[in-house]
C-alpha positions in Angstrom: 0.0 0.0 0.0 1.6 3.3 -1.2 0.7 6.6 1.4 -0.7 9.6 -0.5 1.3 12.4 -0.5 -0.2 15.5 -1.4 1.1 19.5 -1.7 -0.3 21.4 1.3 -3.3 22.8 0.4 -3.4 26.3 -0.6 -5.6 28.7 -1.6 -6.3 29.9 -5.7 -8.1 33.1 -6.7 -9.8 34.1 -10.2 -12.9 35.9 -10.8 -15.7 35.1 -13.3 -18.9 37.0 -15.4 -22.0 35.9 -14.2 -23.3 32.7 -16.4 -20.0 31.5 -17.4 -20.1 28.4 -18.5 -17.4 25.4 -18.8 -15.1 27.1 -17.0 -11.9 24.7 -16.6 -10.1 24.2 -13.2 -7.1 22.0 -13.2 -5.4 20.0 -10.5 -1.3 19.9 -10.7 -0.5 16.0 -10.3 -0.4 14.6 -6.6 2.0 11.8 -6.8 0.2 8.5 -5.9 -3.8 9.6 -6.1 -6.2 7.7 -8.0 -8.9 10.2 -7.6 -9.6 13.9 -7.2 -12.6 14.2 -5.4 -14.1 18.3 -6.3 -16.7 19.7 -4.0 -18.0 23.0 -4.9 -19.0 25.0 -1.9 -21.4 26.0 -1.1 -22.9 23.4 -3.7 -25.7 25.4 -5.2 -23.9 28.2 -6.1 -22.2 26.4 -9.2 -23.2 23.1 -11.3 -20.4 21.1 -11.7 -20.1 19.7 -15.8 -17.9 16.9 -15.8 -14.7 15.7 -14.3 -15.2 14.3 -11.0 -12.2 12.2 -10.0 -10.6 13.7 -12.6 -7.2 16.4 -12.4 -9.5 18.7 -15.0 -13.0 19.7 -13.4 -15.5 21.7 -15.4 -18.6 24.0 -14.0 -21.0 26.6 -14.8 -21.3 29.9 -12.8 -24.7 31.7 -11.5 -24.4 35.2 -10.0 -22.6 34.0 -6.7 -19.2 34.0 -5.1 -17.7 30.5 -5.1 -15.1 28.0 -3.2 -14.3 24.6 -4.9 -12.2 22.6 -3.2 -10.4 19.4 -4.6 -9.8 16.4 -2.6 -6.6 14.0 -3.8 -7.3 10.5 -2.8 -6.1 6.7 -3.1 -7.1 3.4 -1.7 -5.4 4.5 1.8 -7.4 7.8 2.3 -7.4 11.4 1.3 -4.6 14.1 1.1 -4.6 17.9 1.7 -7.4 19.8 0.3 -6.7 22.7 -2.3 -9.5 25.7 -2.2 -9.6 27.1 -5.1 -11.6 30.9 -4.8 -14.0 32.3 -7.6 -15.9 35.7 -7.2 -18.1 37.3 -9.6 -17.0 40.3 -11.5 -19.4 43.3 -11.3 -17.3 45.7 -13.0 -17.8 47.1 -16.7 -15.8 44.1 -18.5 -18.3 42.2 -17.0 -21.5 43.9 -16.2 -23.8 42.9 -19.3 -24.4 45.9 -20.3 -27.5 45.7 -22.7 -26.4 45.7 -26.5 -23.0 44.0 -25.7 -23.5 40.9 -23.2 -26.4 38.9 -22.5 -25.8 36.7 -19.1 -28.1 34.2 -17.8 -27.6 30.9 -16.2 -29.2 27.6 -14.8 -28.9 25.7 -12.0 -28.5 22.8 -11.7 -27.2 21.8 -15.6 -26.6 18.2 -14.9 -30.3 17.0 -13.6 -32.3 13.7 -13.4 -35.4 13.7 -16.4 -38.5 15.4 -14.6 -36.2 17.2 -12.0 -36.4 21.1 -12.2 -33.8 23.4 -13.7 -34.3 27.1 -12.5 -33.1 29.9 -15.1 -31.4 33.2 -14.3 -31.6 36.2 -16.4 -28.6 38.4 -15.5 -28.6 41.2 -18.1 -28.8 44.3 -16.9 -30.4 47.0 -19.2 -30.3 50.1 -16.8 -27.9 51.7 -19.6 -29.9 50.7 -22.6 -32.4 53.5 -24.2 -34.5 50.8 -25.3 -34.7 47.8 -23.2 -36.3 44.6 -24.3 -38.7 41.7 -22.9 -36.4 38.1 -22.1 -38.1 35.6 -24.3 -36.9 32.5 -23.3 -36.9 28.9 -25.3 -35.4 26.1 -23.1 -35.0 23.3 -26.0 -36.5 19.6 -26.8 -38.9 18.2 -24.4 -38.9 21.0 -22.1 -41.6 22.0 -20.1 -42.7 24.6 -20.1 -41.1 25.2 -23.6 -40.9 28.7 -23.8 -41.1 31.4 -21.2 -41.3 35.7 -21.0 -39.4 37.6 -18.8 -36.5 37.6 -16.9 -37.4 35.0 -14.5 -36.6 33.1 -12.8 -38.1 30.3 -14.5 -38.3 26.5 -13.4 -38.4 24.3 -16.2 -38.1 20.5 -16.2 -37.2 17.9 -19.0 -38.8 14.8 -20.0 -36.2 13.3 -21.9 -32.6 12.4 -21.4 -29.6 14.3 -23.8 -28.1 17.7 -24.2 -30.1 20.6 -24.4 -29.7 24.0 -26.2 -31.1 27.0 -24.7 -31.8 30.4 -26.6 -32.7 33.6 -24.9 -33.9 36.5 -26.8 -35.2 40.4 -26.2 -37.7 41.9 -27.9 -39.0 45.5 -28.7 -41.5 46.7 -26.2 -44.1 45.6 -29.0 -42.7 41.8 -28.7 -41.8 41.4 -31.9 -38.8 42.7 -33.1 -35.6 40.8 -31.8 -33.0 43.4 -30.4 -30.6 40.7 -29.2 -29.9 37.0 -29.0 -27.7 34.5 -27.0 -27.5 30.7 -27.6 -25.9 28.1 -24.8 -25.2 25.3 -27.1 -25.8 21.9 -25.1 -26.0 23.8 -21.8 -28.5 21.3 -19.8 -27.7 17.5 -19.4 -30.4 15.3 -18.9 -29.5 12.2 -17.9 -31.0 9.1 -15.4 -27.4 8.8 -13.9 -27.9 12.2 -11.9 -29.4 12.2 -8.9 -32.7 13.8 -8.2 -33.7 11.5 -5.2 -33.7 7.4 -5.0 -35.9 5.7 -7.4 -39.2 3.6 -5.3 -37.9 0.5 -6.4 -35.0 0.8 -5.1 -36.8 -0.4 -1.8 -36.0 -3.9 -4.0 -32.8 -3.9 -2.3 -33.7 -4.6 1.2 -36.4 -3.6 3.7 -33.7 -1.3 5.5 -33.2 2.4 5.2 -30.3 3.8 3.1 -27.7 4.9 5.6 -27.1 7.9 3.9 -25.6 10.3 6.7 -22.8 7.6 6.9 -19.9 9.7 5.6 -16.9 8.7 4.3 -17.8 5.0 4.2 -17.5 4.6 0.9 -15.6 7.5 -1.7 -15.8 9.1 -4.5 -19.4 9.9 -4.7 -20.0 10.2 -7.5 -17.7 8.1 -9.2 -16.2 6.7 -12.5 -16.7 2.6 -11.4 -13.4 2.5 -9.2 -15.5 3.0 -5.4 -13.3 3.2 -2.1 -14.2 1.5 0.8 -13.3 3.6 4.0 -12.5 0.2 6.7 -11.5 2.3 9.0 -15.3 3.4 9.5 -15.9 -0.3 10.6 -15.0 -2.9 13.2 -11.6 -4.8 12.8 -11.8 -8.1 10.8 -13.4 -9.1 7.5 -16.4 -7.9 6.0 -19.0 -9.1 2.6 -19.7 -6.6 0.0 -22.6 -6.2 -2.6 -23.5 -4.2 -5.2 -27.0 -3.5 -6.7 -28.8 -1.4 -9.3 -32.0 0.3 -9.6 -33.9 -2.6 -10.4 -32.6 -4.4 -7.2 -30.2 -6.5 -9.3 -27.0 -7.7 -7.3 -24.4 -6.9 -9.9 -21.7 -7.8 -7.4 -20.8 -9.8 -4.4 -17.7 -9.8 -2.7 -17.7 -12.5 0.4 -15.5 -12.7 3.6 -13.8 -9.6 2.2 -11.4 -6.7 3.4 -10.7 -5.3 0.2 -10.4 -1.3 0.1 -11.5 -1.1 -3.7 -14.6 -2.2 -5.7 -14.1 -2.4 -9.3 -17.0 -1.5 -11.8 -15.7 0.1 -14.5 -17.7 -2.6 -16.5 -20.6 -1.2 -15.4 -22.6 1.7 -17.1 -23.4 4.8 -15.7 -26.3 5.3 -13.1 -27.8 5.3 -9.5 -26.1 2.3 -7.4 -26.6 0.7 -3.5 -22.9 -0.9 -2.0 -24.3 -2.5 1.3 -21.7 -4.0 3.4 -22.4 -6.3 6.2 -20.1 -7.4 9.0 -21.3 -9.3 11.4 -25.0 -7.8 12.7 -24.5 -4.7 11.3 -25.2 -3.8 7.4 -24.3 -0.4 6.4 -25.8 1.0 2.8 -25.1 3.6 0.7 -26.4 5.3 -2.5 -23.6 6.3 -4.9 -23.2 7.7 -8.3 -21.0 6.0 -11.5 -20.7 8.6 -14.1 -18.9 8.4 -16.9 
């Protein structure tokens, strides 16, 4: 077993326009990690894109100052957190002036089918001689599809895939278009993101979830390579199993102490790890996304 060693954390400034989207923050290399565990704090003030337990993470901005902090880890534990510190820029390079940026954003952008997304209008039109009337249209299978005004509006989507979303302003009269911006593939609708447990997940066992067991099991989500914190449970051996949604054990690991679960062979979705040792079972809900 090889000891992470990480740099001591420190502490990363930048600022960002409201409604910036896949914005790129990159983690030097910590010798020995197999996973960079990203937390964005606090968590509804940005929507992560991709890259968990990756060195490159990618989120979108909303209107609000944010911390994202970045977690190197291996089979043996975690190293020293990096903050990394992100405040919105109100000055003139960044404002939105009417006629030169239009800002909006979403939260979140990676969301379960039938989960709400909540828009954000951020263009300011107090310099503009003629300002115009948001008119919103949120893509495929949205609902509702289109929207007026600046918001905010809660939309939701019935199908799964990337969505574009278009905002417009209009003349006072609603029909002449003054200005346009596009976010091309902005929303990701997918079943692999959480939006609660599915009811047949109750398949599993008659037991509740032990969700408010932290840092039993790591990185959450994850891209099929699942940690298993031991020293969370009592000395000796322990059995492992993994299910699906449908209550399907996709893996069993017997009279076990191993510290990593491999499922890379596995597609992306909502998964339960219950481990039992002895008279106690532990469960938790985790996340493999690819």
């Amino acid at each position: 077993m090889v000891s992470l060693i990480s740099n001591v954390g420190t502490n990363n400034s930048d600022t960002f326009c409201k409604g910036d989207e896949n914005i790129r923050i990159t983690k030097s290399v910590v010798p020995n990690a197999t996973n960079y565990q990203w937390d964005i704090l606090p968590a509804t003030n940005a929507s992560s894109v991709s890259g968990q337990g990756m060195r490159d993470f990618y989120i979108n901005f909303l209107d609000k100052d944010v911390n994202v902090k970045v977690t190197p880890q291996n089979e043996c534990g975690s190293g020293n957190p990096d903050i990394y510190n992100f405040t919105v820029d109100n000055t003139s390079n960044c404002k939105g002036i009417f006629g030169d940026n239009i800002l909006f954003g979403a939260y979140p952008t990676n969301v379960c089918p039938n989960c709400v997304v909540t828009f954000y209008d951020y263009t300011d039109q107090s310099d503009s001689p003629f300002p115009g009337i948001a008119s919103w249209n949120f893509g495929m299978n949205a609902s509702p599809a289109t929207a007026s005004g600046s918001g905010p509006h809660n939309v939701t989507y019935s199908s799964t895939g990337l969505k574009t979303v278009e905002i417009e302003f209009l003349d006072s009269f609603g029909f002449s278009m003054l200005e346009s911006a596009t976010k091309t593939n902005y929303i990701n609708v997918s079943s692999s993101f959480g939006g609660g447990l599915p009811t047949n997940i109750e398949n599993v066992q008659n037991a509740n979830l032990n969700e408010n067991f932290e840092g039993l099991v790591y990185p959450v989500p994850n891209q099929g390579l699942i940690y298993i914190n031991a020293a969370k449970l009592s000395s000796g051996n322990f059995d492992v199993d993994i299910y699906n949604t449908e209550g399907q054990n996709i893996k069993s690991i017997p009279n076990s102490n191993l510290k990593m679960v491999d499922l890379r062979s596995q597609p992306s979705g909502l998964y339960i790890i219950r481990i039992t040792q002895g008279s106690n079972t532990f469960k938790k809900s985790f996340i493999i996304q690819k």
